[in-house]
N, CA, C and O of each residue as an XYZ file, in Angstrom:
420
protein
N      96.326     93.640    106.604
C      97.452     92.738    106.720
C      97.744     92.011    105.412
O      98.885     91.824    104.989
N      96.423     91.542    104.692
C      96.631     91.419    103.169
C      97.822     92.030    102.151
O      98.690     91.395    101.552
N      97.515     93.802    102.161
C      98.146     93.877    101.693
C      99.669     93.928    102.001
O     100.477     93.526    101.165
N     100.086     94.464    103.300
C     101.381     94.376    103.648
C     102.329     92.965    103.439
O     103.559     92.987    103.491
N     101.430     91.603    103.165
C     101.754     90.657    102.375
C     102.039     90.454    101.216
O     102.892     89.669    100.801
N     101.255     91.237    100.525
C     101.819     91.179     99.456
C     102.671     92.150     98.980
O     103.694     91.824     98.379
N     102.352     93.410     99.189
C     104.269     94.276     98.933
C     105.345     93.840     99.239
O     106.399     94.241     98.745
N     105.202     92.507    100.533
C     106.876     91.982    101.094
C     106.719     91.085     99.800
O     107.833     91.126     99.277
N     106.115     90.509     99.234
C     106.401     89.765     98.515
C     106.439     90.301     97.061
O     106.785     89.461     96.230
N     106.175     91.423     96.638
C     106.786     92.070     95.535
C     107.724     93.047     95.464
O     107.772     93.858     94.539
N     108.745     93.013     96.718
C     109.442     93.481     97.240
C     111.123     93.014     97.179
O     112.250     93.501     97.088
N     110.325     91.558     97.313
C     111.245     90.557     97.533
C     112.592     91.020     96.655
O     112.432     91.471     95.521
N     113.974     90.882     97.256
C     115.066     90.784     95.945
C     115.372     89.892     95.343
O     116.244     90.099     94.499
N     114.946     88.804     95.444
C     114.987     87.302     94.670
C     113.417     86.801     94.308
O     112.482     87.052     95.069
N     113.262     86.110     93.130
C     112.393     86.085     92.266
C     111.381     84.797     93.122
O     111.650     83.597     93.172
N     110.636     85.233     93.503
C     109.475     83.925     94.706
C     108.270     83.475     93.530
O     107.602     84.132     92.731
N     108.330     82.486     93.753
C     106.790     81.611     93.392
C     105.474     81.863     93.482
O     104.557     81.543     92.726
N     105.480     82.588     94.686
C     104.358     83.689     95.018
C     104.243     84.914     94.460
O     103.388     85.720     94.829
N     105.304     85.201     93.306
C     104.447     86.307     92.840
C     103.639     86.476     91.830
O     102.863     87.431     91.822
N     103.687     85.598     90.839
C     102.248     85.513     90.484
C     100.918     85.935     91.477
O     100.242     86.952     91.322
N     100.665     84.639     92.800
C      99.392     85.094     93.292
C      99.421     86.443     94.641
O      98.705     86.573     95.634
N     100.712     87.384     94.057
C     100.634     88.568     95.135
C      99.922     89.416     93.769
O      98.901     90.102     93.805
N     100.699     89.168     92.711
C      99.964     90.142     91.479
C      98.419     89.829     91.468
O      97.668     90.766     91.737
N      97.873     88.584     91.177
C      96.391     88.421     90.680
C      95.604     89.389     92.036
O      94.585     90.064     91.893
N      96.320     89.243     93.208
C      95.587     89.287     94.620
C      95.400     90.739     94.675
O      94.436     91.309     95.184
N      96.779     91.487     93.897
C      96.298     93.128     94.191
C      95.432     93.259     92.929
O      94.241     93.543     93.064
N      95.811     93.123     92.053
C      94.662     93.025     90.840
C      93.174     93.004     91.376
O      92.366     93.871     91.045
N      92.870     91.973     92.215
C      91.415     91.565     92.397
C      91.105     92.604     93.550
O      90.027     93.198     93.564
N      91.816     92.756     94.259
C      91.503     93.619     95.044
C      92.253     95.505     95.167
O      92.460     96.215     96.151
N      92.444     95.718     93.833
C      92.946     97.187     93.251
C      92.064     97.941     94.254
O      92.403     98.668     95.187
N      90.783     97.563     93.803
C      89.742     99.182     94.671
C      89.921     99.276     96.185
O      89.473    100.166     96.909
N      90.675     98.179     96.562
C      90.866     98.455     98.074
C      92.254     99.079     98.518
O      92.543     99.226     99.706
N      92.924     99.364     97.682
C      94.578     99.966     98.216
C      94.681    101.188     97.881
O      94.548    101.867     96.862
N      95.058    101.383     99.394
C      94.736    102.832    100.118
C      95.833    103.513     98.387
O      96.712    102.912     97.770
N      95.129    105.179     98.086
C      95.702    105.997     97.583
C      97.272    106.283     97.478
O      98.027    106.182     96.511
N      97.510    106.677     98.808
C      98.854    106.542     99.143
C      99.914    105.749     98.770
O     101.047    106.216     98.887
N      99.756    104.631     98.342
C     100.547    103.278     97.542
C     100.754    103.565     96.719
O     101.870    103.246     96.309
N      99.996    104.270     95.951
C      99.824    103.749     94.418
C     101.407    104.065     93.732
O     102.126    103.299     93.091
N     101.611    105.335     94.089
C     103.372    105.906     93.514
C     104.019    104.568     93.867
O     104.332    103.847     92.920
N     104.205    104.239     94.833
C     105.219    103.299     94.979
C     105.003    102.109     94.490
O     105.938    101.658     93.829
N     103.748    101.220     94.637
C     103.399    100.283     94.387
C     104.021    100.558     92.131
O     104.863     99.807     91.640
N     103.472    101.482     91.458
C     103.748    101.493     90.145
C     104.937    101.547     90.059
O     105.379    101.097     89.002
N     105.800    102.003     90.907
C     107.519    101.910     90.930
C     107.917    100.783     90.628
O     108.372    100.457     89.532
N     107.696     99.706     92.119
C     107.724     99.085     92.244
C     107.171     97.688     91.075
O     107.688     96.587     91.266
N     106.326     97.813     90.136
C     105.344     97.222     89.157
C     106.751     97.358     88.490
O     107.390     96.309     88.576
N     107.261     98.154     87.986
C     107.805     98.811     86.640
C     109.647     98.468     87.230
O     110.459     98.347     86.313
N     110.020     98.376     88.235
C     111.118     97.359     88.434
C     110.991     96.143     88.136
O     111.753     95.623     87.321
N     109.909     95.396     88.799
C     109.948     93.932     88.498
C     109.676     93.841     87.232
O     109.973     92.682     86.942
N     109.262     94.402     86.242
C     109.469     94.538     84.669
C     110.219     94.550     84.442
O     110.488     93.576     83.740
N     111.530     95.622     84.712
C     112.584     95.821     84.145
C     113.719     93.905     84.688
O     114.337     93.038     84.071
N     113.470     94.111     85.679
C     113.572     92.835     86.177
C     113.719     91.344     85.603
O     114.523     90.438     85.383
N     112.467     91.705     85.521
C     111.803     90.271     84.389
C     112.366     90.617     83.254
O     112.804     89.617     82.686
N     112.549     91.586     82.674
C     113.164     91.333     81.141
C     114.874     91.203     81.011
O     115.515     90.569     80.172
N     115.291     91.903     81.964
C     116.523     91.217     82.700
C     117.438     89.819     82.659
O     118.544     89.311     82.473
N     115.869     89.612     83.028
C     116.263     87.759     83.411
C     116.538     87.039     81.994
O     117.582     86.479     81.659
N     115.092     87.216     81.076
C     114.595     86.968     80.050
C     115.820     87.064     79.408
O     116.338     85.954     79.294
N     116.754     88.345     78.754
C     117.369     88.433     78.468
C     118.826     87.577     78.376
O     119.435     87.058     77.440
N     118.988     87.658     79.342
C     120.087     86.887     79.679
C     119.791     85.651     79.682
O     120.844     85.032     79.527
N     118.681     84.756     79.803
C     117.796     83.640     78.991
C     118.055     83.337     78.425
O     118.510     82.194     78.452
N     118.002     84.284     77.061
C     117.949     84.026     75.471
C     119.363     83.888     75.302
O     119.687     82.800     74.824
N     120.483     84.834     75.609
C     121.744     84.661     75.543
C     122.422     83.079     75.994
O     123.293     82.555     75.300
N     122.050     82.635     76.854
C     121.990     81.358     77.433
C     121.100     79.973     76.229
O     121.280     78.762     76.105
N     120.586     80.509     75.864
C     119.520     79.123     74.750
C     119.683     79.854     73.556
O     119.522     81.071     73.641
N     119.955     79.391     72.515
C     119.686     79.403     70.927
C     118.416     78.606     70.373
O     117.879     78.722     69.272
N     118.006     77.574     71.680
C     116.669     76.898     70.720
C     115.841     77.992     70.158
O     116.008     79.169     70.478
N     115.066     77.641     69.428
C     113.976     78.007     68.669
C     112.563     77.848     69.877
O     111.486     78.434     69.770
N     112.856     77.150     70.686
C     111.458     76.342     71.587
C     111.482     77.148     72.901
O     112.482     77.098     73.618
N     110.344     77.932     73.255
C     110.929     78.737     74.611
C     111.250     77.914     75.624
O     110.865     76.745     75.592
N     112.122     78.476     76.837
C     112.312     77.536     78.183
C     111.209     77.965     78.620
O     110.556     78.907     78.172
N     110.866     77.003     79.884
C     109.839     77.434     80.916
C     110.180     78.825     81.531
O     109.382     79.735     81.755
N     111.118     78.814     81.692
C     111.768     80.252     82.804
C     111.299     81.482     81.577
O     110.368     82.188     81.965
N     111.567     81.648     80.863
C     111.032     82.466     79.831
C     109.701     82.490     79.609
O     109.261     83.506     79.071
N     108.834     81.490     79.932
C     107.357     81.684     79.547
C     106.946     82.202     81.088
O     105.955     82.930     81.037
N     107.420     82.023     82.336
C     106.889     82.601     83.295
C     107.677     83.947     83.520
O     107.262     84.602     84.476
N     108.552     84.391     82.941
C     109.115     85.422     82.835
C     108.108     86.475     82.287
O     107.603     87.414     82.903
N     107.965     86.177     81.237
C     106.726     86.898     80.113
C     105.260     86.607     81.037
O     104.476     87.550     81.145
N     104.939     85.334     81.665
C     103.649     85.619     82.613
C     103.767     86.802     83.332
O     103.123     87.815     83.054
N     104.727     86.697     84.431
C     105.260     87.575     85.429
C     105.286     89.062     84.440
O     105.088     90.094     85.080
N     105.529     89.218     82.857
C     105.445     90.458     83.198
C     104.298     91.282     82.836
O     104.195     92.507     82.905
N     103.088     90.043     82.269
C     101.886     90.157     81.908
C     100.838     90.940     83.088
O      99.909     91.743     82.993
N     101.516     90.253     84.215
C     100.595     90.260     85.358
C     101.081     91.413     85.796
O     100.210     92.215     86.132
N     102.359     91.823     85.924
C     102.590     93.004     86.276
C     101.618     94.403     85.400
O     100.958     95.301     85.923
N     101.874     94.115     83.903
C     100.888     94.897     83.764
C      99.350     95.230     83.868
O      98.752     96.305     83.905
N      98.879     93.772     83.907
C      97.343     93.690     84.236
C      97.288     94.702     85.859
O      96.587     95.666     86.165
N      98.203     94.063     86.516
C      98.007     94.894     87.532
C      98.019     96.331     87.865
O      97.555     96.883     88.862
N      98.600     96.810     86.904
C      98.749     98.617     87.101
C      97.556     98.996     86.304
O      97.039    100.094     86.512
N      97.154     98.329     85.563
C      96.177     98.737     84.922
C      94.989     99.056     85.733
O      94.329    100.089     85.842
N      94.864     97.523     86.445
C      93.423     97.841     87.352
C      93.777     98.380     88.838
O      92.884     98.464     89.682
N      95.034     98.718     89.107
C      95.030    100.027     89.748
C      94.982    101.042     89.353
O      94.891    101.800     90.319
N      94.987    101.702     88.240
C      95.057    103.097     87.131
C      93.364    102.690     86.791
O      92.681    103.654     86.446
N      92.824    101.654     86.850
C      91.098    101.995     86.397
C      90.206    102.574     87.250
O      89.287    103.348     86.985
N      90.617    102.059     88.467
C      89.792    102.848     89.178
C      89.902    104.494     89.798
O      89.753    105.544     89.173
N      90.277    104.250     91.525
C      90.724    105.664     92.115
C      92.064    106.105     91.248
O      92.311    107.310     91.285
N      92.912    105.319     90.514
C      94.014    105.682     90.176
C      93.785    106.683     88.885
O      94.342    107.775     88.998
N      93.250    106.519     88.015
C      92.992    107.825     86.932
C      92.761    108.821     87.999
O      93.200    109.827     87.441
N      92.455    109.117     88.896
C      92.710    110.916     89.525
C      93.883    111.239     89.310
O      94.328    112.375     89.149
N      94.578    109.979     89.295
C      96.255    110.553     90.089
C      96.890    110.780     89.102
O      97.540    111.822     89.188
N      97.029    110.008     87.771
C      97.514    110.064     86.899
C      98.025    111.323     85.903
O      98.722    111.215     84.895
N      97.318    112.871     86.649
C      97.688    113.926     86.079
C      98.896    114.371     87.577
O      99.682    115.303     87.409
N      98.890    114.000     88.227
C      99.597    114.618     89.347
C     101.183    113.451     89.544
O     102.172    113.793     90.194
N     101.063    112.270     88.904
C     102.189    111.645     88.747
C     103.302    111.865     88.063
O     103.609    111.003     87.239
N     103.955    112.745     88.179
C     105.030    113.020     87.032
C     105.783    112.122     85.948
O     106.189    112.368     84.812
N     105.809    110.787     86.892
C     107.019    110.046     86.294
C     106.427    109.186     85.565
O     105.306    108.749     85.827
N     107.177    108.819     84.481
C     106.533    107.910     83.605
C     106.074    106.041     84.213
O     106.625    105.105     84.793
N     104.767    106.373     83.616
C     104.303    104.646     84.339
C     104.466    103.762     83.501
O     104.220    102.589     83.784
């Protein structure tokens, strides 16, 4: 039930507060999500990237300071964590898969 919590919440189409601790949560618990996820779940990783830089973007267009906004430093968290997270799903059971995944991660 864990995890089906946290995919609704990295799922989400509007940007939640909780996703930071849906990322740390699959992170910590990578070795437990079932095989079957993993394609989607890295899809899914690699939208909210595109996502987050999205936002970011249109950020910067919005501010000329020199000084980052907050929304920009959790932007760049958010997309930190996204990658920590594919990672330690790709460290464990996930290097099997990684020759049978076609699409770029």
């Amino acid at each position: 039930m864990l995890f089906v919590l946290y995919f609704r919440i990295l799922k989400a189409p509007k940007r939640t507060p909780l996703l930071p601790a849906a990322l740390l949560g699959i992170s910590k618990f990578a070795h437990l999500v079932n095989v079957d996820f993993f394609k989607d779940l890295l899809s899914t990783l690699r939208t909210l990237i595109a996502r987050e830089d999205a936002d970011s973007e249109t950020a910067e267009s919005e501010d000329a300071e020199d000084v980052p906004a907050v929304d920009e430093l959790a932007s760049i968290r958010h997309r930190l964590l996204c990658i920590v997270t594919a990672f330690e799903l790709l460290s464990g059971q996930g290097m099997l898969l990684l020759s049978y995944i076609p699409e770029r991660i």
